[in-house]
N, C-alpha and C positions, 0 to 999 in steps of 0.2 A: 352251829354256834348257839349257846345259852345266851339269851337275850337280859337272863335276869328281870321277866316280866310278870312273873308268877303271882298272881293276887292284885295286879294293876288295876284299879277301874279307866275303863278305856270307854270315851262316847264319839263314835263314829256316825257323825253327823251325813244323810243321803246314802245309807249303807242297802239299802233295797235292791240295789242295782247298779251296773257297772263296776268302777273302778273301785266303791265302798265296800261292796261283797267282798270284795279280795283282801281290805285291809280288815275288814272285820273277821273274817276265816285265819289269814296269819296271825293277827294278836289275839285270838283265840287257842293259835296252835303252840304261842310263844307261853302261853299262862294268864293272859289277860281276862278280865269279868267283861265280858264286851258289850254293851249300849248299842244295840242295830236300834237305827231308827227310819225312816219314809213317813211320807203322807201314806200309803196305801199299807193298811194293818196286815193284808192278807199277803204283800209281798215282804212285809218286816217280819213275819211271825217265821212265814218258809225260811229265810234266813237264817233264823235264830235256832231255827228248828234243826238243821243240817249242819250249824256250828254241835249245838249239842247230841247229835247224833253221833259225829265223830270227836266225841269225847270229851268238846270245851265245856265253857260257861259263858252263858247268852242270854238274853233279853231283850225283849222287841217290845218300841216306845215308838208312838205315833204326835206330830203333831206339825203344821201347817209353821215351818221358821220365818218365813218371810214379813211377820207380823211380832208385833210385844205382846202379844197373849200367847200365841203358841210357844214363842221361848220361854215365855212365865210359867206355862203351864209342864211345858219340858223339863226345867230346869228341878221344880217341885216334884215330877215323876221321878226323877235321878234321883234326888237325895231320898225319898223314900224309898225308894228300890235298892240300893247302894250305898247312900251316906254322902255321898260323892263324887269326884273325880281325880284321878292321877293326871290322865292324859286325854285333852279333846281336841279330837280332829275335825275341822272344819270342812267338811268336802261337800256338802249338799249348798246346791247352786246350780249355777250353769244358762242357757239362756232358752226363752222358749220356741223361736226360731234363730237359728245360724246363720237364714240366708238373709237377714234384716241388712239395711244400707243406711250411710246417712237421713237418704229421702223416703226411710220407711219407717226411720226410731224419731218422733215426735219427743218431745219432753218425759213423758206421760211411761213409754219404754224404758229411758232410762234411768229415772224412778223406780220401776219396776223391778229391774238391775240392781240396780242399789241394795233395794230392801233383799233379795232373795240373795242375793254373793257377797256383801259384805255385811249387810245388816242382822241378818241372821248369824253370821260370826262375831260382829262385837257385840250383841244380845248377851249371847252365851260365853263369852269372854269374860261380863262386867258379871256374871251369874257365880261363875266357877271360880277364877282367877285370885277372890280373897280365902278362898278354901286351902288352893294350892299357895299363897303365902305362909298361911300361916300354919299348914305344915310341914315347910321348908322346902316342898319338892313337886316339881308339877312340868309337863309338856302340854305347849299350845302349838298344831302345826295345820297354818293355814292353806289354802290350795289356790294359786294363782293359774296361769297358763302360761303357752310358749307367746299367745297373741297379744300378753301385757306388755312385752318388751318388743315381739315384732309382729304388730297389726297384717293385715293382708287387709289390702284394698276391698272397698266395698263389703266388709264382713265384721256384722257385729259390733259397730264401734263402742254402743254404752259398753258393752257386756267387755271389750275389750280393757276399756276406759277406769270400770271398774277391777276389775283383773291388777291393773296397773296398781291401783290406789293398795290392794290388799298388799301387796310387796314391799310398798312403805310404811304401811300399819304395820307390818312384819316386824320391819328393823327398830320403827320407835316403841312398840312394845319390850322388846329384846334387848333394847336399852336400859329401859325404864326397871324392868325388874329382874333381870340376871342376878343382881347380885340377893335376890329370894330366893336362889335356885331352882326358877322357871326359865325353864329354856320355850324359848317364842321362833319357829323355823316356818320356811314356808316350802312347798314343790309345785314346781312348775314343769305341768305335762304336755306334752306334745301331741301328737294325734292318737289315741287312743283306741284301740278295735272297742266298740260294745255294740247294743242294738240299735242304742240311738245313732251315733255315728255310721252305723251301715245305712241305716233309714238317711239319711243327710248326703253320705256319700253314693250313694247308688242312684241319686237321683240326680246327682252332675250332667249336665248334658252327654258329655264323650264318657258317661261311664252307663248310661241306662242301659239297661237291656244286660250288664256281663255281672260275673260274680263277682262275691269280694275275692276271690282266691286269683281272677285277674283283674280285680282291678288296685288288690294290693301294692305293687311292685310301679304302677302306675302313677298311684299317690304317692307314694315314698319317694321317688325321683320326682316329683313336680314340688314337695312341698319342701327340699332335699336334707330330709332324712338319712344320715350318713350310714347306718347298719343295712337300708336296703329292706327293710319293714314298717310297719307300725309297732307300737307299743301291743302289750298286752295288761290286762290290770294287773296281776301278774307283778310286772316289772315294777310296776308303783308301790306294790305291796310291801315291799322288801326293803325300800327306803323310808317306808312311814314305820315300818316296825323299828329299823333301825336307831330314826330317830327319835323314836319312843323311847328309847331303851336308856338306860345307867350309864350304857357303855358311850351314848352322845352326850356325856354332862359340859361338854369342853365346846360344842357347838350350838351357837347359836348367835338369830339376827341373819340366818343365813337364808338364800334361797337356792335349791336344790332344782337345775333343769334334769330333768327324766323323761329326754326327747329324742334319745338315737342317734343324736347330731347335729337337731336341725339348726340350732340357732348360729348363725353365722357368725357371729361376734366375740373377743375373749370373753370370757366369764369374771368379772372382777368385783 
């Protein structure tokens, strides 16, 4: 399927690694001018480097979002480099330990939270966002989780907390400027194969010592994941291009679970 992405500037925010590689490589492969970015230059460049090897258009930008300089300073890298933006994807976040608890995240943690998953998305929101009004067309698609709607005990609760929060910035963005034709989406992923999650996962008590290849089938049934796997970034890919795309002009305010099944709940 033609995406009708050809010429997009596309800034894929934490595209270094994991699930961003993979949206940075599809809207590369749809036509997009893609914006890889990381704190680490030498793992944003390899990126950029193997988009344009097979064929795309790519650029690798460094800077620290957790902070109002490094998005100052990003925000200025892009328009010199590009002019712009079409569509920015907010995916760089996440939290720096998983196995944090109530009685491990002080104030100070969730703070911390804050600034790196949400605040570094509406940095770069308040940056981009009059560009795309006012040339009548633009995608903002934030990255939530399966954990902002169902927590698991003991795990993460800032990083949850805030998770939560972006789902609502989602919808009142998507209100607010729909009729500019920005569409504002958000996805929500479930467990995720990458290195960081095998690092996290492989150190479960009942999982030390086996591979991910058994301990796959293991987590799937525990966390219940209805397909009987994990994701792959992969499967994420494929919904962020989509809603990149022309062909989403009709959706938005929405949020997209891309979890295999897990979430128990209707979707409404």
């Amino acid at each position: 399927m033609d995406l009708d992405l050809a010429g997009k500037r596309a800034l894929v925010t934490g595209s270094n690694s994991g699930i961003g590689v993979a949206v940075a490589k599809r809207l590369a492969a749809e036509g997009a001018r893609v914006i890889v970015h990381g704190r680490q230059k030498d793992r944003a460049v390899a990126v950029a480097k193997d988009i344009c090897d097979a064929g795309g258009d790519a650029i690798a930008l460094t800077a620290d979002l957790a902070t109002q300089a490094g998005c100052d300073a990003m925000a200025q890298a892009v328009i010199d480099a590009v002019g712009g933006l079409d569509i920015l994807i907010n995916n760089a976040g996440g939290s720096e330990d998983a196995t944090r608890t109530w009685e491990t995240s002080p104030w100070s943690v969730w703070v911390e939270e804050f600034e790196t998953n949400a605040g570094s998305a509406v940095r770069l929101i308040e940056h981009f966002l009059p560009g795309m009004i006012k040339q009548g067309w633009g995608r903002i698609i934030n990255v939530a989780s399966a954990q902002a709607t169902m927590p698991f005990p003991h795990s993460s609760p800032g990083y949850n907390a805030v998770k939560a929060g972006i789902i609502n910035m989602t919808t009142s963005l998507s209100k607010t400027y729909a009729k500019h034709g920005v569409t504002v989406n958000c996805i929500s992923p479930g467990p995720v194969d990458s290195a960081v999650f095998r690092e996290f996962a492989l150190n479960l008590g009942p999982l030390k010592g086996k591979s991910f290849e058994e301990a796959e089938p293991f987590l799937a049934k525990k966390w219940g994941v209805s397909v009987g796997r994990l994701g792959r970034p992969e499967d994420l890919a494929a919904a962020f291009a989509f809603l990149s795309s022309p062909l989403a002009d009709f959706i938005t305010g929405v949020t997209l679970r891309v979890d295999g099944g897990m979430c128990g709940f209707i979707n409404v």
